[in-house]
C-alpha positions in Angstrom: 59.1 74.5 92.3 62.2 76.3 91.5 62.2 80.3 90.3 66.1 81.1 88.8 65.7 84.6 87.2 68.5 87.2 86.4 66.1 89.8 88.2 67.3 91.4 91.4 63.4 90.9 93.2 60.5 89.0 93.1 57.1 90.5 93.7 54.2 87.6 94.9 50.3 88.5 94.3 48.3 85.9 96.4 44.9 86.5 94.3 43.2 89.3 97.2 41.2 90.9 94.3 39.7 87.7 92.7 36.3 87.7 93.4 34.6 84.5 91.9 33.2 86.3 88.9 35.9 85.0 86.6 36.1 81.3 85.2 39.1 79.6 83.6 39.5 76.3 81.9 36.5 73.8 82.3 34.3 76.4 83.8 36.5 76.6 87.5 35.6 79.3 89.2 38.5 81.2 90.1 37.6 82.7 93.6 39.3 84.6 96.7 42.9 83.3 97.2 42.7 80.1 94.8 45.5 81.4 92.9 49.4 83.1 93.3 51.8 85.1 90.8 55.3 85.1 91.0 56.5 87.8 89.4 60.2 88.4 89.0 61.3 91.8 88.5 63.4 95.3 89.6 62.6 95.6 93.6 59.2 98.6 93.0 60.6 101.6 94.8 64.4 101.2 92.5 64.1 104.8 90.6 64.3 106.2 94.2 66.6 103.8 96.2 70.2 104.3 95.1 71.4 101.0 97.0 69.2 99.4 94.7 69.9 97.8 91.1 69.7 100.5 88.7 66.4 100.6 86.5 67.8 102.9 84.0 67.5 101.9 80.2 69.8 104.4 77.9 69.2 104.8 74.5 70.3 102.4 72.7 70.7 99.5 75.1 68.0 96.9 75.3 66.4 95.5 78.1 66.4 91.8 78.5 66.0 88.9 81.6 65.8 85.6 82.0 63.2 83.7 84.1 62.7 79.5 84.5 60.3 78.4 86.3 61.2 74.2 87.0 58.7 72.2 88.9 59.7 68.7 89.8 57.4 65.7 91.0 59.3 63.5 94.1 57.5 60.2 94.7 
């Protein structure tokens, strides 16, 4: 897999809270750890980190990103 985003950071959630009280598709149980995010994004602390990509969104302008996410099978 292959993440090419126009977003300075990328924050990863590895499922910690999932607690096997939730189901998905078919009925799996969706327990500790059985799932990750990928979440591309402004690095968290930016507003206060002036060596970081600016956050700030003026009036006017509009805020937009692009994220692909390309998977690829090898055999």
């Amino acid at each position: 897999m292959e993440v090419w985003t126009t977003e300075p950071g990328v924050q990863f959630y590895g499922g910690n809270f999932i607690d096997g009280k939730d189901t998905g598709k078919g009925g799996k149980v969706y327990n500790f750890r059985t799932a990750l995010c990928l979440e591309t994004q402004h690095f968290p602390d930016s507003p206060n980190q002036p060596s970081f990509p600016s956050t700030v969104l003026k009036p006017g302008q509009t805020y937009k990103h692009v994220c692909v996410y390309k998977f690829d099978v090898k055999k």
